[in-house]
C-alpha positions as CSV (number, residue, x, y, z in Angstrom):
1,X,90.5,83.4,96.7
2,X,93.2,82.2,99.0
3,X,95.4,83.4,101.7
4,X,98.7,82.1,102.4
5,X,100.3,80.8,105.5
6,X,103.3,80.9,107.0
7,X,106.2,79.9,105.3
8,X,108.3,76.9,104.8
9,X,111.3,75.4,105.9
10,X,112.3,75.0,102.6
11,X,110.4,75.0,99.6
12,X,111.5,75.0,96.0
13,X,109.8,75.6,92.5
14,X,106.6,77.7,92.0
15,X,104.9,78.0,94.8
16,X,100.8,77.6,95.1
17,X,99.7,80.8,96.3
18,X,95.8,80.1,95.5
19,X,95.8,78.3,98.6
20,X,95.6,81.4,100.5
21,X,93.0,82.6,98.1
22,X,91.2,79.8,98.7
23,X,91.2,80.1,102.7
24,X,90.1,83.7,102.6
25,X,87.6,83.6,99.5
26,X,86.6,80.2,99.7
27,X,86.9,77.6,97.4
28,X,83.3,78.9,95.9
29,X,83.7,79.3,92.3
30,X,80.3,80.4,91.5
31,X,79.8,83.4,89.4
32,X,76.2,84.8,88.7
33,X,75.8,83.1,85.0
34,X,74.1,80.1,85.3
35,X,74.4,77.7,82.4
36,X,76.2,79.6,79.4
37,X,74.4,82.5,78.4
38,X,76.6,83.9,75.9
39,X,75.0,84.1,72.6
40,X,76.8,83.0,69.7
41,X,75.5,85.7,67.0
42,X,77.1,88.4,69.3
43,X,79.4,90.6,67.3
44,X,81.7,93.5,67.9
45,X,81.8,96.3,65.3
46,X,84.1,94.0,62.8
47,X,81.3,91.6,62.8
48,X,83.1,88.9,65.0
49,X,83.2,87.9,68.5
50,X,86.7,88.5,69.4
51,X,88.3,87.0,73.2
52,X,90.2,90.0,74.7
53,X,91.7,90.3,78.1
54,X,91.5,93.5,79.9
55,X,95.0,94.0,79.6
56,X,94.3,94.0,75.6
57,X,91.1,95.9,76.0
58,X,92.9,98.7,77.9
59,X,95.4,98.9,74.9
60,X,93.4,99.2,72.0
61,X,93.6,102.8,71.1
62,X,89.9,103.2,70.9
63,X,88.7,106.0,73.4
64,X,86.6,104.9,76.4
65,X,84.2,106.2,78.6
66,X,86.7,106.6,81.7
67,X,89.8,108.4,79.7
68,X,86.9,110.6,78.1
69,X,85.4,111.7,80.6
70,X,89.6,113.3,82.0
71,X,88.8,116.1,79.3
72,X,86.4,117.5,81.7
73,X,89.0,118.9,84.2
74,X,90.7,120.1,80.7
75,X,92.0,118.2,77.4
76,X,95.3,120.0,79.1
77,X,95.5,117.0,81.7
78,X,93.7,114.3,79.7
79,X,96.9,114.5,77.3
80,X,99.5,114.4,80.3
81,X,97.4,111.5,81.8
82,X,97.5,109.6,78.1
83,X,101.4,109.8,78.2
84,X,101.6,109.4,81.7
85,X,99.3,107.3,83.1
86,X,98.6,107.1,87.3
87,X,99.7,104.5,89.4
88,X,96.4,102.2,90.0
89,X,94.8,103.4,93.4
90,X,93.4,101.0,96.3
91,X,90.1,101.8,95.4
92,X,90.6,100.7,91.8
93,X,92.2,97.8,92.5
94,X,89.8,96.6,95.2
95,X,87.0,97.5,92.6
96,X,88.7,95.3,90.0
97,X,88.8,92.3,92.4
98,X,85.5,92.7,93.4
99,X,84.3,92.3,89.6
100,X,86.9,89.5,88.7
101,X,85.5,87.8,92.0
102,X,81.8,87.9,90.6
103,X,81.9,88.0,87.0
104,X,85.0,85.5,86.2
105,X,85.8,83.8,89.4
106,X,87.7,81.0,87.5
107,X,90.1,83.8,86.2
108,X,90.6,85.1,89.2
109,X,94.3,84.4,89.9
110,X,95.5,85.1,86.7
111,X,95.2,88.6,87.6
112,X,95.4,89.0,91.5
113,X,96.6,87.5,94.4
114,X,95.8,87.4,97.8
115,X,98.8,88.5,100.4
116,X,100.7,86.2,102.7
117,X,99.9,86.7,106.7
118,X,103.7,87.1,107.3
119,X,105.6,89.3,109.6
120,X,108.6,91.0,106.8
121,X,110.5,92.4,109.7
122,X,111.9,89.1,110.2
123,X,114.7,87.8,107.8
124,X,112.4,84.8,107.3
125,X,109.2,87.1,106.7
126,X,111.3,89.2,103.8
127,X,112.4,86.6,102.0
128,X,109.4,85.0,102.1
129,X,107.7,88.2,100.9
130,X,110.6,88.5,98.0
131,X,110.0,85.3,96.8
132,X,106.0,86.0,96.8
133,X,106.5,88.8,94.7
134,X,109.2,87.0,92.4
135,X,106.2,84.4,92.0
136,X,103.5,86.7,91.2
137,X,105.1,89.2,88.7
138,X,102.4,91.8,87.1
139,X,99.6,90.3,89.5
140,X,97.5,92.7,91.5
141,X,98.1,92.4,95.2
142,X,95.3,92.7,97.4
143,X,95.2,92.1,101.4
144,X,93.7,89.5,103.6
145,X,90.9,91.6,104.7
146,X,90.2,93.1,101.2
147,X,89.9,89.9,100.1
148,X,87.8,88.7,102.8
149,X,85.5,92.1,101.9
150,X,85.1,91.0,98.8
151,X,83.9,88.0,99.2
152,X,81.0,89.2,101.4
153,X,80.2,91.8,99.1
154,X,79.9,88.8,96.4
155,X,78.0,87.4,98.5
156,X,75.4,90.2,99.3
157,X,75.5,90.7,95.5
158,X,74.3,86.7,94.7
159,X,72.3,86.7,97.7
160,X,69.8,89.1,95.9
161,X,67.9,87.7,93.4
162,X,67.3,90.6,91.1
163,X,70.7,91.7,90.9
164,X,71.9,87.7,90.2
165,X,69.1,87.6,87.5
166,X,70.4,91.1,86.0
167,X,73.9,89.4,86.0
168,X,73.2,86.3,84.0
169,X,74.7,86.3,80.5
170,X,77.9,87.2,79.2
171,X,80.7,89.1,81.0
172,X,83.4,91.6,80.4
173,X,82.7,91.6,76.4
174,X,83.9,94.3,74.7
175,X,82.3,96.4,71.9
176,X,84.1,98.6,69.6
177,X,82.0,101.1,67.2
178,X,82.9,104.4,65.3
179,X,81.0,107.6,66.0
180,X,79.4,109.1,63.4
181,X,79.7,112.5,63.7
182,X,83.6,112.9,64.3
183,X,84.9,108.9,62.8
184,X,86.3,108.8,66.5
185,X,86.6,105.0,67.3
186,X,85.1,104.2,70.7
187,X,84.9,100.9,72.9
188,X,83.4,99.9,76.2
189,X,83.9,96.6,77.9
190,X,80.5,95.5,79.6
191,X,80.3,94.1,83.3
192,X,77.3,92.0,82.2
193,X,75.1,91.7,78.9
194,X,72.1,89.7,78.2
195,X,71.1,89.8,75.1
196,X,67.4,87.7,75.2
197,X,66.1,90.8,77.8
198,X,68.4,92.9,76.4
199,X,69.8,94.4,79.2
200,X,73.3,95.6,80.0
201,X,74.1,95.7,84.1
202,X,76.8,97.5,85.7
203,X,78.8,96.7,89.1
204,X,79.2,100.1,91.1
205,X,80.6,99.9,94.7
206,X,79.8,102.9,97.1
207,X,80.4,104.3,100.6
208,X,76.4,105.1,100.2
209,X,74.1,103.1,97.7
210,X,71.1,105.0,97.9
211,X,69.2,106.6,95.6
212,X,69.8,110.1,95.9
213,X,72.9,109.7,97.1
214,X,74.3,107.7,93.6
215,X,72.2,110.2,91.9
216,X,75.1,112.7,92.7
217,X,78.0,110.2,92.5
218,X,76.8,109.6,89.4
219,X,76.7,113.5,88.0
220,X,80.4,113.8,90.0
221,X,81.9,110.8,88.0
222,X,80.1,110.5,84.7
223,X,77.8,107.7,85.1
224,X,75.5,109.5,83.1
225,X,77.6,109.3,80.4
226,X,78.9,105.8,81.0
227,X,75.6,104.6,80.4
228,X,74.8,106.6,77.6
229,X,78.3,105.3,75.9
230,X,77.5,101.6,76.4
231,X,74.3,101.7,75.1
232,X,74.8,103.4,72.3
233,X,77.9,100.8,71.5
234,X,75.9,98.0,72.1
235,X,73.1,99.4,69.7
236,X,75.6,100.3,66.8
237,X,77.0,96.3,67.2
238,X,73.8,94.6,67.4
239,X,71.0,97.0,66.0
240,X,69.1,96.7,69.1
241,X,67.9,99.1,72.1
242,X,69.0,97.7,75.6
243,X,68.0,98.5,79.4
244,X,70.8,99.9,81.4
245,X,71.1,98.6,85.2
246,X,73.3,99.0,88.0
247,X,74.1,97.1,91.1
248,X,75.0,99.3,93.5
249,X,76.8,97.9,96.8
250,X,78.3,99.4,99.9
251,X,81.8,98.9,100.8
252,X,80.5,98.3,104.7
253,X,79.0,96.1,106.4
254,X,76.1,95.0,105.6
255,X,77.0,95.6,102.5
256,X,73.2,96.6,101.3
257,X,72.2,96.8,97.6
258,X,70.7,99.1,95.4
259,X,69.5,98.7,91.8
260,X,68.7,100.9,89.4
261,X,67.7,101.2,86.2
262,X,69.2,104.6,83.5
263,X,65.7,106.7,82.8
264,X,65.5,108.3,79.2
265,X,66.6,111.4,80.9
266,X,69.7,110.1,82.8
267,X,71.1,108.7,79.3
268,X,69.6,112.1,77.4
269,X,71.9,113.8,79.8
270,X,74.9,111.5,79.2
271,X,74.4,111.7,75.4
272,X,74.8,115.5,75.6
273,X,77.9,114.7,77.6
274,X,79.1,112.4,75.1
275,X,78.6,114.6,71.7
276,X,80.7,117.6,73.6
277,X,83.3,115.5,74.9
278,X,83.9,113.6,71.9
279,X,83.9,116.7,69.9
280,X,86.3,118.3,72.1
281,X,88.5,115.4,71.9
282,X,88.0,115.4,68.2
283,X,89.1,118.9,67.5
284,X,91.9,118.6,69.9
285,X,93.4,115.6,67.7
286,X,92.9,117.8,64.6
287,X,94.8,120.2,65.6
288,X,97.1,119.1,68.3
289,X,96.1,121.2,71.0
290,X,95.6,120.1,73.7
291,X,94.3,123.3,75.8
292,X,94.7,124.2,79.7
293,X,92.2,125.5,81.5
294,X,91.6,128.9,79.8
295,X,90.3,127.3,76.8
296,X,90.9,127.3,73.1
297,X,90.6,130.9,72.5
298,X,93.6,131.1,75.7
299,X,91.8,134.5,77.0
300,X,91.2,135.3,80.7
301,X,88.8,133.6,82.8
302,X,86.3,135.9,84.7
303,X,86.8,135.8,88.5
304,X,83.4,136.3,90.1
305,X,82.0,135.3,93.4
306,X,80.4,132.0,94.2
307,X,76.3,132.8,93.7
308,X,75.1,132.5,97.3
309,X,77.3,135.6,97.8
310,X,77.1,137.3,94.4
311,X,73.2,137.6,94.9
312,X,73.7,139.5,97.8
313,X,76.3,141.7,96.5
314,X,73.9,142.0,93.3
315,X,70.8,142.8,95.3
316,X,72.6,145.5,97.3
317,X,74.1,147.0,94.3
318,X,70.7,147.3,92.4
319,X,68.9,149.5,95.5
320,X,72.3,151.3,95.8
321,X,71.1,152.5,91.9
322,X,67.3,152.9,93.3
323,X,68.3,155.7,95.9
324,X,70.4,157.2,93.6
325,X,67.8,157.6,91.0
């Protein structure tokens, strides 16, 4: 990645913003597949290996594990977030860098761009900025010191050598398969796949990578169920079992490490996960309705108390019955 300067006299034509990609990220291309790993009997589910960008990925009407996983506030606001999508947020943005940055490093500008140092509240800085914008049309933007992050955290992440062995093979493949149960279509697009260990790695980024602590995150935003989903796609494609890792890092300095490998009961729970959600989503197609939060049946919720306080109340109320008896 590169970061840009300050501007020119006068310039004319396309400019070259990788140059201030390059004095930020460094010209350091490498990306943690060494040699080319990707095997050539890998197949998606219509039995051929098929080059897809994340744009056409993200378009494929196939449900993923992300928009699935919206039907757990309600299928209410999974369908008003189908038809009307949210703006991308910092956090998704810097995470998509982070895995460009590592995983296809010599894509890397076809996608984002690194911000010129320039001041726009000079005529000379907004015109500048204009043009930087004209120039970069449906690129992500990311800042200076984002960009500068994420080349440390690349670095932290190739620095280890388990998580740069678990990253060796092929990158961002995606796999499409049709559940069973409800002919649903699903997909998944892997970080990192390597089919001789077969093992399937994920890139997480966290404000805290331990153990426990991703343990929770992972409950709160379906990780579980993520790992479950790829798995299961991968196995339906190719017929075989695969390990499921992540490579957790922090988002501060010193950007520590964790990895850690999906037990049987982590994906158990995530399959679960996967068979109601997918059924919901099913049944909501089949009928068109998309229900709010008081269900299919549309009858009242209960209103109780929280249970640290409802056992007290119930504890009271049952010797309240013992002295009147």
């Amino acid at each position: 990645m590169v970061a840009h300067g300050r501007p020119e006299a006068e310039e004319s034509g396309m400019r070259d913003w990788t140059q201030n990609a390059g004095r930020v990220l460094g010209n350091d291309r490498t990306s943690s597949r060494q040699g080319d790993c990707m095997d050539a009997d890998s197949r998606t589910a219509k039995g051929e290996k098929e080059a897809m960008t994340n744009a056409e990925y993200r378009a494929h009407p196939a449900i993923s594990r992300s928009d699935l996983f919206k039907l757990t506030k309600s299928p209410q606001h999974f369908r008003y977030e189908m038809d009307h999508p949210s703006p991308k947020t910092p956090s998704l943005i810097f995470g998509a860098a982070l895995h460009k940055w590592v995983l296809e490093p010599d894509d890397f500008e076809s996608e984002f761009v690194v911000a010129p140092n320039v001041n726009r509240r000079t005529k000379e800085g907004r015109a500048y900025w204009e043009m930087f914008l004209a120039d970069n049309e449906g690129k992500e933007i990311i800042s200076e010191e984002d960009a500068a992050m994420i080349d440390e955290m690349k670095k932290s992440i190739l620095a280890d050598p388990t998580a740069k062995a678990l990253l060796r093979g092929e990158h961002e493949q995606p796999y499409f398969w049709r559940d069973e149960m409800t002919g649903e279509e699903c997909k998944c697009r892997v970080d990192s796949i390597n089919h001789a260990h077969r093992i399937i790695t994920d890139i997480k980024t966290a404000a805290d990578a331990s153990t426990e602590a991703f343990m929770r995150d992972s409950i709160k935003y379906g990780y579980d169920l993520q790992a479950y989903m790829y798995s299961d796609g991968v196995q339906v494609n190719t017929g075989k079992t695969y390990d499921f890792y992540f490579v957790v890092i922090e988002k501060t300095p010193p950007y520590a490490i964790n990895i850690l490998r999906a037990d049987e009961y982590f994906k158990m729970r995530g399959g679960d996960l996967f068979r109601h959600l997918i059924g919901m989503y099913h049944i909501c197609k089949e009928s068109n309705d998309w229900y709010g939060l008081t269900g299919f049946s549309k009858q009242p919720n209960i209103l109780t108390l929280p249970p640290h306080l409802l056992k007290d109340y119930k504890k009271g109320n049952e010797s309240q019955k013992e002295e009147n008896q």
